[in-house]
C-alpha positions as a Markdown table, in Angstrom:
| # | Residue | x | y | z |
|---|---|---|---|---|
| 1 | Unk | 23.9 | -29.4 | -5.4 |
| 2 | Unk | 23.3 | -29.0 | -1.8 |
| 3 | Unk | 24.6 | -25.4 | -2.0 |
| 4 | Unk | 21.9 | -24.8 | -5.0 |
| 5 | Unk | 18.9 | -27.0 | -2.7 |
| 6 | Unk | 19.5 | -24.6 | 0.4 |
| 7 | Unk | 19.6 | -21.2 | -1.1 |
| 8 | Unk | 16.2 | -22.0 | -2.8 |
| 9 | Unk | 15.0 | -22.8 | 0.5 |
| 10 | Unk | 16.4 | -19.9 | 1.7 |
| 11 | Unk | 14.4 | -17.9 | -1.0 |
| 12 | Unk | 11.4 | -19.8 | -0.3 |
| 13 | Unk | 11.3 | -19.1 | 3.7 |
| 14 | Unk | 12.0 | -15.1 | 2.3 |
| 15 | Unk | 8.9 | -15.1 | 0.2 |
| 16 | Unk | 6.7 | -16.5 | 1.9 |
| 17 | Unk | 8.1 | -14.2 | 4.9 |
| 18 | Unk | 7.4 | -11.3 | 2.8 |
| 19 | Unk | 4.0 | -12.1 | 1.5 |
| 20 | Unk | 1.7 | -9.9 | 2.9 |
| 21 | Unk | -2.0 | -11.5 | 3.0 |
| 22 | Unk | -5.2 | -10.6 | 2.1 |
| 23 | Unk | -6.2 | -11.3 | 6.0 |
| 24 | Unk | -3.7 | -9.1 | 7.0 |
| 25 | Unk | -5.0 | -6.3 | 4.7 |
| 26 | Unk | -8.3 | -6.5 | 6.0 |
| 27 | Unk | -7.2 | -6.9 | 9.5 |
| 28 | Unk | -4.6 | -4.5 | 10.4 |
| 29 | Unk | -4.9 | -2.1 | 7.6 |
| 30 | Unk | -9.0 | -2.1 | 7.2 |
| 31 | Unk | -10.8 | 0.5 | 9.3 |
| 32 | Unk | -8.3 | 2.6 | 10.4 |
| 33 | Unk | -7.0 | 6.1 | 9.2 |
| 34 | Unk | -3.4 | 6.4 | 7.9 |
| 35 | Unk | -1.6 | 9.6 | 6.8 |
| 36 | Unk | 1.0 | 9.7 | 4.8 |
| 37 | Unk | 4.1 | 10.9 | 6.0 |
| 38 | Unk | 6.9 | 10.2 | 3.7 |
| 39 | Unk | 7.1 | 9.8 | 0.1 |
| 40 | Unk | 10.0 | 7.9 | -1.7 |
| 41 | Unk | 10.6 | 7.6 | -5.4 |
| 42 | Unk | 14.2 | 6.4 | -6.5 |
| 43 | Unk | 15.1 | 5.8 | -3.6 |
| 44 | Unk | 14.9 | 9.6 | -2.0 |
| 45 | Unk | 12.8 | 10.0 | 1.2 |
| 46 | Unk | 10.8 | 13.5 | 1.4 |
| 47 | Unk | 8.1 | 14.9 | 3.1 |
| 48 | Unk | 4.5 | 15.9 | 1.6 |
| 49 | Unk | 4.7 | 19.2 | -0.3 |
| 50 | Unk | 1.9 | 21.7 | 1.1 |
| 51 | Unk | -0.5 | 20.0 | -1.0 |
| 52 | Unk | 0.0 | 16.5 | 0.2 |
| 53 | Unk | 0.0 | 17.4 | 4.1 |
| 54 | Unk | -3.6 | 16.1 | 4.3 |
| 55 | Unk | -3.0 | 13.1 | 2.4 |
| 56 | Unk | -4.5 | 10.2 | 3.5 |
| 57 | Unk | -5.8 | 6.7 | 3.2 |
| 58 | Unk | -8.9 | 4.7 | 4.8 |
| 59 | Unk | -9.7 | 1.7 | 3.5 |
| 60 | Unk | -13.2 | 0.8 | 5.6 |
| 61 | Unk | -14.0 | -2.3 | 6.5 |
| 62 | Unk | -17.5 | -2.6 | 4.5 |
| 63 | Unk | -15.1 | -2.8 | 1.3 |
| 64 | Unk | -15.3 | 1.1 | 0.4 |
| 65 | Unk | -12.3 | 3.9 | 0.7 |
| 66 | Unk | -11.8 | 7.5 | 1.0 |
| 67 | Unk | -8.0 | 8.9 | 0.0 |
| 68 | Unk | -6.6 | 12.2 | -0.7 |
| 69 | Unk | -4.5 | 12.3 | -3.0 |
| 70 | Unk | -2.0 | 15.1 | -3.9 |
| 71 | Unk | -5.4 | 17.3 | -2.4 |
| 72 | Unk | -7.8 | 15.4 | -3.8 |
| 73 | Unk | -10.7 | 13.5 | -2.3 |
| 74 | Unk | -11.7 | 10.1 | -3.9 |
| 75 | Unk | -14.7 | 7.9 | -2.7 |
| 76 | Unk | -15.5 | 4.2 | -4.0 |
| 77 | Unk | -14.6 | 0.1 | -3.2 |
| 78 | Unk | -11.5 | -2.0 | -2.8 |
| 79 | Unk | -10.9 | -5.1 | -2.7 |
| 80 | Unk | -7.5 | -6.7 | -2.2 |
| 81 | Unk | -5.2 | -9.8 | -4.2 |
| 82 | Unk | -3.8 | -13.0 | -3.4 |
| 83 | Unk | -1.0 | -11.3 | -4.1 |
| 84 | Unk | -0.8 | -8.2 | -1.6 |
| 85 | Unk | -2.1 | -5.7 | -3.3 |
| 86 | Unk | -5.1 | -3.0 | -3.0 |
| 87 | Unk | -7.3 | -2.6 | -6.0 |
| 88 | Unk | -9.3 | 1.0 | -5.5 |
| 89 | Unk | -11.6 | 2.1 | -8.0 |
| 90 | Unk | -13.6 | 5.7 | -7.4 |
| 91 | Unk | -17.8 | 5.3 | -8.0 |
| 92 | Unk | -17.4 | 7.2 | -10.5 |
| 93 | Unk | -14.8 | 4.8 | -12.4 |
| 94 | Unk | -12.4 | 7.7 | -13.7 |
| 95 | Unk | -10.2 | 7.1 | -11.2 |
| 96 | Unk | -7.9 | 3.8 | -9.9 |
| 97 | Unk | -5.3 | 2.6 | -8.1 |
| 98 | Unk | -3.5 | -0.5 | -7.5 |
| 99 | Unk | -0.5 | -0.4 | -4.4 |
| 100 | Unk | 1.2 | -3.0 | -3.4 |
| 101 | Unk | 1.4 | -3.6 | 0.4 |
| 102 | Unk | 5.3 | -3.9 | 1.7 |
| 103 | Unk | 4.6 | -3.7 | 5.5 |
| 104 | Unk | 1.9 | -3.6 | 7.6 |
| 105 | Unk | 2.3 | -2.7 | 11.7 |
| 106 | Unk | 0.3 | -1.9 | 14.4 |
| 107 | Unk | 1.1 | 2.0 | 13.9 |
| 108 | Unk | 2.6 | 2.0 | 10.3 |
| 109 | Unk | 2.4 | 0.8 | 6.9 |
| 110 | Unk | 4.5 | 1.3 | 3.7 |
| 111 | Unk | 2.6 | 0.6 | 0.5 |
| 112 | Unk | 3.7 | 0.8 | -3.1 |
| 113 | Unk | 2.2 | 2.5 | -6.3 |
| 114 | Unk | 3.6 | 2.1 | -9.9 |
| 115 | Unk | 2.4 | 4.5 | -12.1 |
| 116 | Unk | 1.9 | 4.1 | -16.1 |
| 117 | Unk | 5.6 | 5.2 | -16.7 |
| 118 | Unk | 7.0 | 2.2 | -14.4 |
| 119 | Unk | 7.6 | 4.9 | -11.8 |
| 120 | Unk | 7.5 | 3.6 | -8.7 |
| 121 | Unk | 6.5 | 5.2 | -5.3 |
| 122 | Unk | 6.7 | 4.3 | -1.7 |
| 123 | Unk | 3.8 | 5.7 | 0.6 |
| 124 | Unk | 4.9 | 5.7 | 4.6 |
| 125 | Unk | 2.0 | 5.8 | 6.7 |
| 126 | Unk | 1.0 | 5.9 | 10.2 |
| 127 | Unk | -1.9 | 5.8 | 12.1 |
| 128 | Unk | -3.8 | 9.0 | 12.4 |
């Protein structure tokens, strides 16, 4: 029993840990300008193709964005979850995303996007 009480302590000290904040999305990864450096899917790191190198993300502070993305440019508002995650949605409405934020520091970020086929991918970023 005491071996089942402290390893769901254990997990409980790990979540909350891991749980990146709303706060923390709109402090540390608001108003600033982060390219993207790596890519990973399945586990393999690469770099941007030629038409990612200008990939980017910069999620303002007044609520709106501006990414590129694959070599396009999208404009609109985000707001962020409970739950660590990024809700962008274009003006136009055609186009959204939801990532999940894994890490935020001062110089880099890793954030998370699950496309309709369950594929997931990790976006590295750093500071511009």
């Amino acid at each position: 029993m005491k071996t089942i009480v402290s390893l769901l302590l254990v997990l409980c000290c790990y979540t909350l840990k891991a749980q990146i904040t709303t706060g923390q999305i709109k402090n540390d990864l608001a108003g600033k300008e982060w390219k993207i450096v790596k890519y990973e899917t399945f586990g393999v790191e690469e770099e941007p193709k030629v038409e990612q190198l200008n990939d980017k993300l910069v999620l303002n502070k007044d609520m709106t964005f501006f990414i590129i993305e694959n070599g396009k440019e999208y404009l609109g508002n985000w707001t962020s979850t409970l739950e660590g995650k990024i809700n962008c949605k274009s003006k136009t409405g055609e186009w959204s995303r939801t990532y999940k934020v894994i890490t935020i520091a001062e110089k880099t970020a890793t954030i998370e996007y699950q496309d309709a086929d369950l594929t997931r991918t990790l976006y590295r970023l750093e500071v511009k």
